[in-house]
PDB file of N, CA, C and O in Angstrom:
ATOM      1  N   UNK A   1      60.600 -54.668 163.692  1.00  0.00           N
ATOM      2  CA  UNK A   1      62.031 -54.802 163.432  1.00  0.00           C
ATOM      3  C   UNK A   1      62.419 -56.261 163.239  1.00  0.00           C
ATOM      4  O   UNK A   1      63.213 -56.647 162.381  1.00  0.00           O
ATOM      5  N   UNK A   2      61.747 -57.086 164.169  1.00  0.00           N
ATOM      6  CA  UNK A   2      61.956 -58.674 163.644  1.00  0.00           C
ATOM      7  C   UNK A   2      61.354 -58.731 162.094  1.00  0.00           C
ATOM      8  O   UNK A   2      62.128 -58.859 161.145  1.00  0.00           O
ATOM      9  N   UNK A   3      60.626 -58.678 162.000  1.00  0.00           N
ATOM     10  CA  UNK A   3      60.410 -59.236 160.518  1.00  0.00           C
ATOM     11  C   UNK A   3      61.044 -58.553 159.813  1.00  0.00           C
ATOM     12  O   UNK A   3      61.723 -59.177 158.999  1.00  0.00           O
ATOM     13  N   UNK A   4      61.112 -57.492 159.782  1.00  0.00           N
ATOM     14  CA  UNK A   4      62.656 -56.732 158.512  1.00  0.00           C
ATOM     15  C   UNK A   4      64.224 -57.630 158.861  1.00  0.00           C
ATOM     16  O   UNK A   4      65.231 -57.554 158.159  1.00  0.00           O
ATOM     17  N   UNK A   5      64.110 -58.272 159.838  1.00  0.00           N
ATOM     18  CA  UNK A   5      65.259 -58.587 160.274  1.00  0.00           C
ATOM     19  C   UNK A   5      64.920 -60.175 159.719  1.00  0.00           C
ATOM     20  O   UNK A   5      66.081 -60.563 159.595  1.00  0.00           O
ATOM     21  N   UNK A   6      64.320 -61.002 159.426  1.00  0.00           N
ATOM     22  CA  UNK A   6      63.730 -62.649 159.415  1.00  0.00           C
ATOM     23  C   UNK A   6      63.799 -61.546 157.445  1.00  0.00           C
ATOM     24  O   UNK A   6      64.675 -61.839 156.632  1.00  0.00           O
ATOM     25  N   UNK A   7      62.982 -60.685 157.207  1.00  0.00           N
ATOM     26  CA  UNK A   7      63.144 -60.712 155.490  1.00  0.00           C
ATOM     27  C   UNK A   7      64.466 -60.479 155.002  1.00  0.00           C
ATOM     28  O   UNK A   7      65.012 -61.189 154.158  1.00  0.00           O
ATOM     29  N   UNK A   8      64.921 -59.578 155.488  1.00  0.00           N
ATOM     30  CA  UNK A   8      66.385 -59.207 155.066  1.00  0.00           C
ATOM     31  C   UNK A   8      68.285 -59.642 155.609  1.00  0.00           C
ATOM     32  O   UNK A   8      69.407 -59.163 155.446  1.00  0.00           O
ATOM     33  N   UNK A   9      67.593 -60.919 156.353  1.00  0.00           N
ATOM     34  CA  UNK A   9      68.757 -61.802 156.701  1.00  0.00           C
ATOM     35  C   UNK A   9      70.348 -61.749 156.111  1.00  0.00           C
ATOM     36  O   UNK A   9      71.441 -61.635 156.667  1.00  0.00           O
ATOM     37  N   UNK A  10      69.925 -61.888 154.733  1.00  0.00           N
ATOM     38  CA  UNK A  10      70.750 -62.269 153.421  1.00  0.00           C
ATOM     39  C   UNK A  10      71.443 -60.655 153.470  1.00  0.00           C
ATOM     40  O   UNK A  10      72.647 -60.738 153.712  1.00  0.00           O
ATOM     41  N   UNK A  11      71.089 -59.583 153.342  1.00  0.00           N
ATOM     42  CA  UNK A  11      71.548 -58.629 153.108  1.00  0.00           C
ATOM     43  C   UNK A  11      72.589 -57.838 154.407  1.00  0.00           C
ATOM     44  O   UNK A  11      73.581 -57.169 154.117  1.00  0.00           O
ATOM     45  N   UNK A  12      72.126 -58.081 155.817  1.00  0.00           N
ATOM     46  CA  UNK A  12      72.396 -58.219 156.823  1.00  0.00           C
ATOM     47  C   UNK A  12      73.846 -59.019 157.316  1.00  0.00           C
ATOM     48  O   UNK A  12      74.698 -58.470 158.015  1.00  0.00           O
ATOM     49  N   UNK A  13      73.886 -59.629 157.095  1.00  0.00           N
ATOM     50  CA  UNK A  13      75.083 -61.012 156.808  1.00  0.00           C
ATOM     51  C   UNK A  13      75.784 -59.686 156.612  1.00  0.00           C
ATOM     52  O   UNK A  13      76.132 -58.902 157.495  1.00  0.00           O
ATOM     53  N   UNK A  14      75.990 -59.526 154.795  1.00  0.00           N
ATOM     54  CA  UNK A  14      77.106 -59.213 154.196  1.00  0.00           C
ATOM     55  C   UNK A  14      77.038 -58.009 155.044  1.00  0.00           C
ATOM     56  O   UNK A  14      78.013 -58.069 155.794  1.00  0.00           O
ATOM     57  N   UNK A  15      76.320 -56.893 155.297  1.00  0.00           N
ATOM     58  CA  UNK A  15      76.483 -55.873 156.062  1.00  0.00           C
ATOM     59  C   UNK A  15      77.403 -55.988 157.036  1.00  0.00           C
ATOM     60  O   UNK A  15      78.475 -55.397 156.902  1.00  0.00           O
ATOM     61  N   UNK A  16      77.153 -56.743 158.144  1.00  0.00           N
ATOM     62  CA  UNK A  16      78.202 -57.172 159.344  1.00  0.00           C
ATOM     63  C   UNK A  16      79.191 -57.664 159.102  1.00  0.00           C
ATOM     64  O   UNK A  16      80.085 -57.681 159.948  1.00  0.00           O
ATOM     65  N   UNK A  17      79.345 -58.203 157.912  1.00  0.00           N
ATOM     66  CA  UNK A  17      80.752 -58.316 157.619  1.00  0.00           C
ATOM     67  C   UNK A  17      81.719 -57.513 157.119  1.00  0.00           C
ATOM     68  O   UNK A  17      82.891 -57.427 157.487  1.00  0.00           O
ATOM     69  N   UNK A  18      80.856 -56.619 155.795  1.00  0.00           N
ATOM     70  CA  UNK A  18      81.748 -55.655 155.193  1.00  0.00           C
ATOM     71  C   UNK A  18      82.439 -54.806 156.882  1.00  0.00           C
ATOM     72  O   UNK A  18      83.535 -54.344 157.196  1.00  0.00           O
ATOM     73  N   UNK A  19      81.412 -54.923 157.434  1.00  0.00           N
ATOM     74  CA  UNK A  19      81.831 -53.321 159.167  1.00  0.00           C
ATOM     75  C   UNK A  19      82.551 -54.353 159.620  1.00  0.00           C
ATOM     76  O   UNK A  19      83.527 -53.818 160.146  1.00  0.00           O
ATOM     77  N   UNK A  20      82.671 -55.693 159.748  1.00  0.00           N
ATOM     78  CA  UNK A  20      83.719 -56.225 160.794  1.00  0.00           C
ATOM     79  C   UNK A  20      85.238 -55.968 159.410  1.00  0.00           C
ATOM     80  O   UNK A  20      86.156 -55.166 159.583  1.00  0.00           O
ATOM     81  N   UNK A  21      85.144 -56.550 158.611  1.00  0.00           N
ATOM     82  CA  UNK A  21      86.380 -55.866 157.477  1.00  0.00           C
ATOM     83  C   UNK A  21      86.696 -54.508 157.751  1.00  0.00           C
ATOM     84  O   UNK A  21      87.657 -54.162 158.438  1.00  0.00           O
ATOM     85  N   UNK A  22      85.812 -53.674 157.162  1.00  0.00           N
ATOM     86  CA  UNK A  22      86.823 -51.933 157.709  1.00  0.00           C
ATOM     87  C   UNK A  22      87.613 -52.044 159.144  1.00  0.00           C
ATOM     88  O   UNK A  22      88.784 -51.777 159.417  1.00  0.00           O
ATOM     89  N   UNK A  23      86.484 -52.562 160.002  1.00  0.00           N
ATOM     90  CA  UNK A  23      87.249 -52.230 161.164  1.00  0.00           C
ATOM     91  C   UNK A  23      88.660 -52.729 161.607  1.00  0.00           C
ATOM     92  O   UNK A  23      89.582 -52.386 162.347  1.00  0.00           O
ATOM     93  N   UNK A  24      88.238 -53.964 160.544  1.00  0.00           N
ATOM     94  CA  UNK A  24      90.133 -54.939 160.285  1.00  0.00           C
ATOM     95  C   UNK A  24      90.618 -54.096 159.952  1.00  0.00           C
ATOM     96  O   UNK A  24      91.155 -53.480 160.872  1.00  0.00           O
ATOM     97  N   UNK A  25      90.826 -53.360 158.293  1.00  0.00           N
ATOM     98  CA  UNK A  25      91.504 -52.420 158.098  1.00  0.00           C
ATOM     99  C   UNK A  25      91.618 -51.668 158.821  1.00  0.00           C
ATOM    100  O   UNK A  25      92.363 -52.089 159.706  1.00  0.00           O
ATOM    101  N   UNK A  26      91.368 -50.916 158.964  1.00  0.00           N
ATOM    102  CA  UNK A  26      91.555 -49.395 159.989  1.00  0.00           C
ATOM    103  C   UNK A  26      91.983 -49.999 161.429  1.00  0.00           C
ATOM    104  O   UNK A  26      92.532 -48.965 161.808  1.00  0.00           O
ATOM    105  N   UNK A  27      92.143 -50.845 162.471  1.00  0.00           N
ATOM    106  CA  UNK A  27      92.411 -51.163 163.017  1.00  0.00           C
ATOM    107  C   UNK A  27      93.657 -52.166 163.131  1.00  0.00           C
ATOM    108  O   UNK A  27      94.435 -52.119 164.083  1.00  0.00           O
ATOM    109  N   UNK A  28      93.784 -53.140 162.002  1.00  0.00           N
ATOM    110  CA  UNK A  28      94.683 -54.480 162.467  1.00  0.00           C
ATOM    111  C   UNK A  28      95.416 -54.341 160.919  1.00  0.00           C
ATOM    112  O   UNK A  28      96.461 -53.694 160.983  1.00  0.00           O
ATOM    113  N   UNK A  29      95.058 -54.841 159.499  1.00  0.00           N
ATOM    114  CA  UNK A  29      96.232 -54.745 158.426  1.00  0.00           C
ATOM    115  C   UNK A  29      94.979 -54.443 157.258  1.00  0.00           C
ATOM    116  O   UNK A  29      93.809 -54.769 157.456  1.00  0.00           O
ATOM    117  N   UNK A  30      95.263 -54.043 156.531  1.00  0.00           N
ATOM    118  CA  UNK A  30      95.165 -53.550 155.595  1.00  0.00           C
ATOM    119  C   UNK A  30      94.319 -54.890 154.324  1.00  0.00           C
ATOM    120  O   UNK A  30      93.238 -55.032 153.750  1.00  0.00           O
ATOM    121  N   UNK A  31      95.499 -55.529 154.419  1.00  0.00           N
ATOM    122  CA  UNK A  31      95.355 -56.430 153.784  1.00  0.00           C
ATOM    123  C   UNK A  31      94.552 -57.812 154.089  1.00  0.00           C
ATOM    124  O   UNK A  31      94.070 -58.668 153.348  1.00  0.00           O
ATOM    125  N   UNK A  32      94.610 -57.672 155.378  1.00  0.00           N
ATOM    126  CA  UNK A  32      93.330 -59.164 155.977  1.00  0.00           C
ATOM    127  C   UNK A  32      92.503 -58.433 155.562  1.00  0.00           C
ATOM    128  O   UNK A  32      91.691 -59.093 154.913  1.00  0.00           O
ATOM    129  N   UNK A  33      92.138 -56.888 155.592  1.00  0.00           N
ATOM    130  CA  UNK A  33      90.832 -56.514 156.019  1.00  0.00           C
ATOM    131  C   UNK A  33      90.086 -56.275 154.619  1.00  0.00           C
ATOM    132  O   UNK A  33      88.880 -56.212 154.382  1.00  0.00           O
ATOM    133  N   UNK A  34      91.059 -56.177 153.876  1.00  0.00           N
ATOM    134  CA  UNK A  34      90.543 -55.850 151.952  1.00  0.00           C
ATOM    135  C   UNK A  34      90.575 -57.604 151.444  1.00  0.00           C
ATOM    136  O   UNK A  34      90.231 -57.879 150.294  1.00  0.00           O
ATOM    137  N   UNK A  35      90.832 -58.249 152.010  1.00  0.00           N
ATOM    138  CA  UNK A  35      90.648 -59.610 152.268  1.00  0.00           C
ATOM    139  C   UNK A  35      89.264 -60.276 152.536  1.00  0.00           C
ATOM    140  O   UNK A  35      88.631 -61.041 151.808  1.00  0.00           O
ATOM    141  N   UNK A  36      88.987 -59.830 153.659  1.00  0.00           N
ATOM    142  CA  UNK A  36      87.963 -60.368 154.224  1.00  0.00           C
ATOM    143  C   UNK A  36      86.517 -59.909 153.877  1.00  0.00           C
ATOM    144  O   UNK A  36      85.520 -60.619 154.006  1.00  0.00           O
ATOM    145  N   UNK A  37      86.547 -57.826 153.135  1.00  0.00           N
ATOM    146  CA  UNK A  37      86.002 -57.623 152.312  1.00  0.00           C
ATOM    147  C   UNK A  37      85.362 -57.926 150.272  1.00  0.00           C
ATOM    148  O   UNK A  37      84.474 -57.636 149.470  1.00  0.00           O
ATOM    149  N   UNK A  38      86.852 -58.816 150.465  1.00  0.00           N
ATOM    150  CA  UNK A  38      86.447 -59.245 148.685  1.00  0.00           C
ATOM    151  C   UNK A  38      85.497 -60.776 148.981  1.00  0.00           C
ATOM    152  O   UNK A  38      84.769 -61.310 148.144  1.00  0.00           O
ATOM    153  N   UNK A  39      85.738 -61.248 150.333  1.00  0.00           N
ATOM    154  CA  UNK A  39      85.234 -62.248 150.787  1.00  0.00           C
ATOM    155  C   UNK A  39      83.482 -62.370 151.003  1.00  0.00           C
ATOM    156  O   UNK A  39      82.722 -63.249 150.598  1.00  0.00           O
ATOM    157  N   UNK A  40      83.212 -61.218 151.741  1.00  0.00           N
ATOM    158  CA  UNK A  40      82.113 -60.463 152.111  1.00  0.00           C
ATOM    159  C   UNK A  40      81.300 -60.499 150.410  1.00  0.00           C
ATOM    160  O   UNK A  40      80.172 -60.938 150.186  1.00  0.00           O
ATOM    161  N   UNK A  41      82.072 -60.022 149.589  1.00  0.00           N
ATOM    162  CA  UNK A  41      80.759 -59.246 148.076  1.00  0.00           C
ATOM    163  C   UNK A  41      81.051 -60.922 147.674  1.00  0.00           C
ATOM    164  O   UNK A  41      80.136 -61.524 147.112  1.00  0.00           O
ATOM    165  N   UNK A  42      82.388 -61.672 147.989  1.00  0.00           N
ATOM    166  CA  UNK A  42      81.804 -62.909 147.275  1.00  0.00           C
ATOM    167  C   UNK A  42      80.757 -63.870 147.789  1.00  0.00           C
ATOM    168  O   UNK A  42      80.154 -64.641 147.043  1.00  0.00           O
ATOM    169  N   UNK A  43      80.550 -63.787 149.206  1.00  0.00           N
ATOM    170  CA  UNK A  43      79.446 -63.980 150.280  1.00  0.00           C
ATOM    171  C   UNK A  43      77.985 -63.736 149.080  1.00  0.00           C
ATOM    172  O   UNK A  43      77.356 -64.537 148.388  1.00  0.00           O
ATOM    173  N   UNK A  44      77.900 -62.530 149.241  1.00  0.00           N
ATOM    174  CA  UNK A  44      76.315 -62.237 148.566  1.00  0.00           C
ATOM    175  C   UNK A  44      76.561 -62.469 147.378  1.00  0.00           C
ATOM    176  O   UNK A  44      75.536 -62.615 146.712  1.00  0.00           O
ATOM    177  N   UNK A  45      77.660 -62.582 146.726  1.00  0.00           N
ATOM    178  CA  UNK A  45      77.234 -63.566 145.324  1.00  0.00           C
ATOM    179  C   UNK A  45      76.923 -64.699 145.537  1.00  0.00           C
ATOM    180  O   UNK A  45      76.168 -65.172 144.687  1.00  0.00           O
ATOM    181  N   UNK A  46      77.305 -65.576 146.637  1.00  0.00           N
ATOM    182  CA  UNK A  46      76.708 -67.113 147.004  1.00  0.00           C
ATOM    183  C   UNK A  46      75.465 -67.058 146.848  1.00  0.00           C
ATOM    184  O   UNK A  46      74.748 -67.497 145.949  1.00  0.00           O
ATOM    185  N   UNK A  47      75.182 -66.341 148.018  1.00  0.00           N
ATOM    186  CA  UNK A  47      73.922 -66.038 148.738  1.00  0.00           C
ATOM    187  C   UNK A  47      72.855 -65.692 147.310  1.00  0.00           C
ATOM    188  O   UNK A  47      71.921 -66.451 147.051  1.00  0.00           O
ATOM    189  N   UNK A  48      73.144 -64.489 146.486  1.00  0.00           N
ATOM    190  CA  UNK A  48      72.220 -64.516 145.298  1.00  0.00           C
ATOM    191  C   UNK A  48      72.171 -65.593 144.487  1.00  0.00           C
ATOM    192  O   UNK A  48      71.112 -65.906 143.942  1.00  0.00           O
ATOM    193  N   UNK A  49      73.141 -66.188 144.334  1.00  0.00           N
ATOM    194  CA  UNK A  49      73.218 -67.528 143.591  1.00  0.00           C
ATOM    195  C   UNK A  49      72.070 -68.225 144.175  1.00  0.00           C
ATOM    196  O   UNK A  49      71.053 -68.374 143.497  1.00  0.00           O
ATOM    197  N   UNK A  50      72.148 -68.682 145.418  1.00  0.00           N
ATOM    198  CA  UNK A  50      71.314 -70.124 146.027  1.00  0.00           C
ATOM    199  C   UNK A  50      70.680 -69.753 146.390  1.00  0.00           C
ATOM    200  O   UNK A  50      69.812 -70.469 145.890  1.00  0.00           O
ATOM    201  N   UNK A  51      69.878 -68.748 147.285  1.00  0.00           N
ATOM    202  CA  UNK A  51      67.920 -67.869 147.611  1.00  0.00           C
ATOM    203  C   UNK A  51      67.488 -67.430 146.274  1.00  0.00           C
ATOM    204  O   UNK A  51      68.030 -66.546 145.610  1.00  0.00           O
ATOM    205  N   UNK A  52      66.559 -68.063 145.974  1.00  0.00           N
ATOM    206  CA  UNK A  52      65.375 -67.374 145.321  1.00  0.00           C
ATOM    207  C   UNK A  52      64.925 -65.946 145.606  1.00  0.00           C
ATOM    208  O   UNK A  52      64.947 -65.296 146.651  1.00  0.00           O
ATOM    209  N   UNK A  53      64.434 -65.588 144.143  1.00  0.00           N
ATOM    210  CA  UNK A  53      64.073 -64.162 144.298  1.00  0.00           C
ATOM    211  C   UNK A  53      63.523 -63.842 145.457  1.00  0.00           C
ATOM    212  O   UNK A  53      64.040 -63.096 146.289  1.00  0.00           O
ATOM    213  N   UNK A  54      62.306 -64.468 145.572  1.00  0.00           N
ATOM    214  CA  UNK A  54      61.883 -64.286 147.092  1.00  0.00           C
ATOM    215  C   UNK A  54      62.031 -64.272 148.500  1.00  0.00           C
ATOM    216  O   UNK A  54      61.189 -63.967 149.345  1.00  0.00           O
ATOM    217  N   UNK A  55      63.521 -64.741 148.691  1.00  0.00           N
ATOM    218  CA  UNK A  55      64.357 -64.671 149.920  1.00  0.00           C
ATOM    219  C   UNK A  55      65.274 -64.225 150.192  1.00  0.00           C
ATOM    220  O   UNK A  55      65.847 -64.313 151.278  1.00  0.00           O
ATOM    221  N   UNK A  56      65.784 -63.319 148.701  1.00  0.00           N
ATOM    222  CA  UNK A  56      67.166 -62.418 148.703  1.00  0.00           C
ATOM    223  C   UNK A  56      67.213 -61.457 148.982  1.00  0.00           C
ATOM    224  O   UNK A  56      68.305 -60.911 149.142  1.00  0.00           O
ATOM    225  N   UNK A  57      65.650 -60.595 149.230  1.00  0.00           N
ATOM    226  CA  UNK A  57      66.002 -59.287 150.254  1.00  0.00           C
ATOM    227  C   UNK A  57      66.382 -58.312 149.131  1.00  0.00           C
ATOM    228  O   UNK A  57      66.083 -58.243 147.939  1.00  0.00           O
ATOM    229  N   UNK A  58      67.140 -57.593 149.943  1.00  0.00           N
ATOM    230  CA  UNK A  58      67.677 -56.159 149.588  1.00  0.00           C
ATOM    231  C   UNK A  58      68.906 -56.924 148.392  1.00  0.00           C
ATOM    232  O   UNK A  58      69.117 -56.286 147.361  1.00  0.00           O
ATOM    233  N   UNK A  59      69.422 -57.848 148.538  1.00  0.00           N
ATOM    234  CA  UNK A  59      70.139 -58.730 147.432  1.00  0.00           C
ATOM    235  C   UNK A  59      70.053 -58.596 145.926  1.00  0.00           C
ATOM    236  O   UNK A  59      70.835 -58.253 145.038  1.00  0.00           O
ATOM    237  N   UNK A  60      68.623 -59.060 145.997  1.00  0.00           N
ATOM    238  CA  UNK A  60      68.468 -58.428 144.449  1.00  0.00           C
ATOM    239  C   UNK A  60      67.667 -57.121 144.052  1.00  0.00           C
ATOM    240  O   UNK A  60      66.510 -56.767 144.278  1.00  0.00           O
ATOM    241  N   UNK A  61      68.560 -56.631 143.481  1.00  0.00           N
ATOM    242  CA  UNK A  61      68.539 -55.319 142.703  1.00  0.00           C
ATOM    243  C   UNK A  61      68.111 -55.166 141.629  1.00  0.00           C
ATOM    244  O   UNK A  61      67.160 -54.477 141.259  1.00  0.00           O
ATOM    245  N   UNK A  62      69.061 -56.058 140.846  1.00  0.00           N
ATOM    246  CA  UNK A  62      68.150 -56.186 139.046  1.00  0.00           C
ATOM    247  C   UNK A  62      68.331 -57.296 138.798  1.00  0.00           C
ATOM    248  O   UNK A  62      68.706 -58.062 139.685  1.00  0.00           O
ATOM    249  N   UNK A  63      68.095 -57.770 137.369  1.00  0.00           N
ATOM    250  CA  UNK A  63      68.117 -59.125 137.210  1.00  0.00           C
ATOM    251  C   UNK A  63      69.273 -60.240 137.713  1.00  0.00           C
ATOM    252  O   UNK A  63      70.433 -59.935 137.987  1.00  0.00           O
ATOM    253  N   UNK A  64      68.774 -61.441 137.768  1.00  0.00           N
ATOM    254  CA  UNK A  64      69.543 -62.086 138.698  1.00  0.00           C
ATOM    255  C   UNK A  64      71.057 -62.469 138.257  1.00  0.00           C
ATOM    256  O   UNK A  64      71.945 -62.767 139.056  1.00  0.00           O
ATOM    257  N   UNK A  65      71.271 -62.378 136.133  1.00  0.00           N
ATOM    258  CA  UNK A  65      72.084 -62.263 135.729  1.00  0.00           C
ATOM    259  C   UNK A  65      73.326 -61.210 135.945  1.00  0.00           C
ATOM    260  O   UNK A  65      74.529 -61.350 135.724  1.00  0.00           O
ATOM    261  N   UNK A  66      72.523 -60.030 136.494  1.00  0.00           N
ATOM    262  CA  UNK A  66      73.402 -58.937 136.086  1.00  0.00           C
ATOM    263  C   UNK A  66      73.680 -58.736 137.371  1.00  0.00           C
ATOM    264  O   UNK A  66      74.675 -58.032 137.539  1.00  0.00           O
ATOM    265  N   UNK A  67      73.020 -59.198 138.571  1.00  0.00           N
ATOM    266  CA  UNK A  67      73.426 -59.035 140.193  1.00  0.00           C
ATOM    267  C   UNK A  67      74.511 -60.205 140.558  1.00  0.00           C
ATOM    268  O   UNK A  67      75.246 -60.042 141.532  1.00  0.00           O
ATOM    269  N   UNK A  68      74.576 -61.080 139.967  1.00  0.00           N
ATOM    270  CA  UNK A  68      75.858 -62.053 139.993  1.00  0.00           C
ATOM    271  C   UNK A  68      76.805 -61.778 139.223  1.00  0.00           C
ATOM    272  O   UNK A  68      77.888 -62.163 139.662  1.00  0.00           O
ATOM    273  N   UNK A  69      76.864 -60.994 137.724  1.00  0.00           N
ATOM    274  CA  UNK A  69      78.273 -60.498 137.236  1.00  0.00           C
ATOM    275  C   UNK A  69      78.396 -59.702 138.128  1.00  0.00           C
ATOM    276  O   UNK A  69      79.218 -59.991 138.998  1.00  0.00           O
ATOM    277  N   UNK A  70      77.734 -58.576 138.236  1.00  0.00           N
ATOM    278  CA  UNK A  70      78.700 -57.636 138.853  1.00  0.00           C
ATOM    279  C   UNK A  70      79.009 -58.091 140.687  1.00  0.00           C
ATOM    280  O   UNK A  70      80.018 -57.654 141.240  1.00  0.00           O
ATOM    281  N   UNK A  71      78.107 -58.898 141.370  1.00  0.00           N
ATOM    282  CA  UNK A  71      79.039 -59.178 142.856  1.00  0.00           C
ATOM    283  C   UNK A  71      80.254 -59.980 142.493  1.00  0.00           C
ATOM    284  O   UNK A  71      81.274 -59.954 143.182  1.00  0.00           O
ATOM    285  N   UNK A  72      80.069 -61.064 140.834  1.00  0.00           N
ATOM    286  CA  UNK A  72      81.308 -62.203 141.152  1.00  0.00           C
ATOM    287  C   UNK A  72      82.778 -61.407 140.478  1.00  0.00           C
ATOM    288  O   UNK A  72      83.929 -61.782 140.705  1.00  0.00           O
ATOM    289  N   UNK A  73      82.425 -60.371 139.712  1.00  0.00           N
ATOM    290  CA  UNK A  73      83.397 -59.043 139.352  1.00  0.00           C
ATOM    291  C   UNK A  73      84.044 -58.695 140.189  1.00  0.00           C
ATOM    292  O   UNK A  73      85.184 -59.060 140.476  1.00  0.00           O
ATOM    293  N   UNK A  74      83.337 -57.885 140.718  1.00  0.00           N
ATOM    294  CA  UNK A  74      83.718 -57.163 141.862  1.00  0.00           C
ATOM    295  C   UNK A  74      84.319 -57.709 142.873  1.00  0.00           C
ATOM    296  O   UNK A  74      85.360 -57.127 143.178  1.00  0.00           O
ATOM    297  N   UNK A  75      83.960 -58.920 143.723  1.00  0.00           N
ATOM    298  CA  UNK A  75      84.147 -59.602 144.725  1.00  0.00           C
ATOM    299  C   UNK A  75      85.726 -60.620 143.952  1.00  0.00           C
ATOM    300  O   UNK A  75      86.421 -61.174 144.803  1.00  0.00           O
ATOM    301  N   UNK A  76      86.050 -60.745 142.856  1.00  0.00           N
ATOM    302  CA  UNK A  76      87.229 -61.147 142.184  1.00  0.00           C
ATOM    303  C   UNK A  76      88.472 -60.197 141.845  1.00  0.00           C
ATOM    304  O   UNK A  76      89.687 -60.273 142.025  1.00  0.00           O
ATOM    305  N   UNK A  77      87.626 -59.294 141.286  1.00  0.00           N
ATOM    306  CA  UNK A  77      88.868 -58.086 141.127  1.00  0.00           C
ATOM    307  C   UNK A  77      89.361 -57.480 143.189  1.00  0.00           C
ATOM    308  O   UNK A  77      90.510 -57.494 143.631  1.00  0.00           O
ATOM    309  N   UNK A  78      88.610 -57.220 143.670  1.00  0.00           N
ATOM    310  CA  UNK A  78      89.117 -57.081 144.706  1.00  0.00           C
ATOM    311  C   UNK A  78      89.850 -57.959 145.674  1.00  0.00           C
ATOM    312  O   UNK A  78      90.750 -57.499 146.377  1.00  0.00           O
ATOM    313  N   UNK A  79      89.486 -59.200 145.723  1.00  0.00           N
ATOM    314  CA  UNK A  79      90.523 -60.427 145.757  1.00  0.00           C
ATOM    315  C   UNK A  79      91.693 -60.332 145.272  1.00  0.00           C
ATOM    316  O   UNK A  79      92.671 -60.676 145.936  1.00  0.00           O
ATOM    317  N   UNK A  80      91.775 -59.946 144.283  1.00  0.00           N
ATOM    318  CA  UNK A  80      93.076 -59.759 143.106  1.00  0.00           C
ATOM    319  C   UNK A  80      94.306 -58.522 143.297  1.00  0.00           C
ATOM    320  O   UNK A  80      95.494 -58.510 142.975  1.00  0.00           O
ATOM    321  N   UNK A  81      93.425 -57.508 143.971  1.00  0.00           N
ATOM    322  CA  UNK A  81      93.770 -56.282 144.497  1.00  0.00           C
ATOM    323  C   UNK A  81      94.374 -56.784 145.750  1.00  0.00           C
ATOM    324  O   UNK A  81      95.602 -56.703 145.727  1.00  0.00           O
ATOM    325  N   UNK A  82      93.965 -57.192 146.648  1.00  0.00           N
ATOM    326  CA  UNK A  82      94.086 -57.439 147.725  1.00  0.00           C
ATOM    327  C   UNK A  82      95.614 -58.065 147.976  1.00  0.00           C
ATOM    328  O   UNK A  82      96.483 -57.625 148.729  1.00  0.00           O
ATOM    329  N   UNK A  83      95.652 -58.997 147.279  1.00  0.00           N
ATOM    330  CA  UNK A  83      96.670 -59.946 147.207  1.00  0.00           C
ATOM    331  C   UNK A  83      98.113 -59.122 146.525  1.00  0.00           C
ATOM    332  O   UNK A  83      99.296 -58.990 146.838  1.00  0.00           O
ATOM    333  N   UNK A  84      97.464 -58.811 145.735  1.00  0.00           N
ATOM    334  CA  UNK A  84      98.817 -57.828 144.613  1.00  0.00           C
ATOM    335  C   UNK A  84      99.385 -56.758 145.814  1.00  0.00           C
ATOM    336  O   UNK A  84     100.561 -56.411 145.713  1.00  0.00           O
ATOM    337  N   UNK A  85      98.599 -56.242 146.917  1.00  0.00           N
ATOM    338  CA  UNK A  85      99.248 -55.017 146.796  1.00  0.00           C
ATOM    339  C   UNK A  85     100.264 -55.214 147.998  1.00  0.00           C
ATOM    340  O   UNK A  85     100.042 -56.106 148.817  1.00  0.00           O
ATOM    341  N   UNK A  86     101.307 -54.445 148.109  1.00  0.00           N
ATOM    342  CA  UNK A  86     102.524 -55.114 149.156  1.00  0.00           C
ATOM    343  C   UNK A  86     102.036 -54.983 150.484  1.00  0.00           C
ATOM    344  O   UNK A  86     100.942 -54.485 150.750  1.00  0.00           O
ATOM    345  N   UNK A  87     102.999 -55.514 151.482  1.00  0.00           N
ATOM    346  CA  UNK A  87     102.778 -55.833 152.458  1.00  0.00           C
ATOM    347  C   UNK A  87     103.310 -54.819 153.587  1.00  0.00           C
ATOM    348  O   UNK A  87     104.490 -54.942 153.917  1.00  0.00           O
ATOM    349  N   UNK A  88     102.632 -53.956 154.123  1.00  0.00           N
ATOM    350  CA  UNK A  88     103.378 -52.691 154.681  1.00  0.00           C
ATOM    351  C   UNK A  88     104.056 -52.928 155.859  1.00  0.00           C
ATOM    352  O   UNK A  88     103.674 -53.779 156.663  1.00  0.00           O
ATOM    353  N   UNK A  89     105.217 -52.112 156.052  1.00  0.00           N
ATOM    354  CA  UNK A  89     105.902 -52.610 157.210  1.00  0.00           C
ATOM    355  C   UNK A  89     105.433 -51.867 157.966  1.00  0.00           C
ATOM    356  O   UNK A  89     104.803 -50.823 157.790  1.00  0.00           O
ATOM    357  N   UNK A  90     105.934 -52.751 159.452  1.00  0.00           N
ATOM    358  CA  UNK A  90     105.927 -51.974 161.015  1.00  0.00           C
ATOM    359  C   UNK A  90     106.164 -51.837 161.442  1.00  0.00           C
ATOM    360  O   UNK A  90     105.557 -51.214 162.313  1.00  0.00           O
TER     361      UNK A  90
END
């Protein structure tokens, strides 16, 4: 379990973060927590950016072009979402 844990570091990260985000949402606002999730996919776009193939783990999927559009996509449009959507009362 250590060494899956020392190879897959990088993938791990964003894991514990996306679960500390839901639990924001579902627990505290909505909006920190879809926040802190667009934060999270922009995380492992860093992360694929700067590790080499050989240290990105479960990270890379397919080529390294097409694993950075779609996290810096994704991790932008949901930023974008996040921000746009109103602020619910309490």
């Amino acid at each position: 379990m250590k060494n899956f844990a020392r190879k897959q570091w990088p993938i791990l990260v964003v894991y514990s973060g996306i679960l500390i985000a839901l639990a924001v949402v579902v627990f505290v606002d909505f909006r920190s927590g879809a926040i802190m999730l667009s934060l999270n996919v922009l995380l492992a776009f860093l992360l694929r950016l700067r590790l080499p193939d050989s240290k990105a783990g479960w990270l890379r999927i397919r080529r390294r072009r097409i694993d950075l559009t779609v996290l810096a996509t994704l991790g932008i449009l949901l930023l974008i979402l996040a921000l746009v959507v109103p602020q619910g009362s309490k």
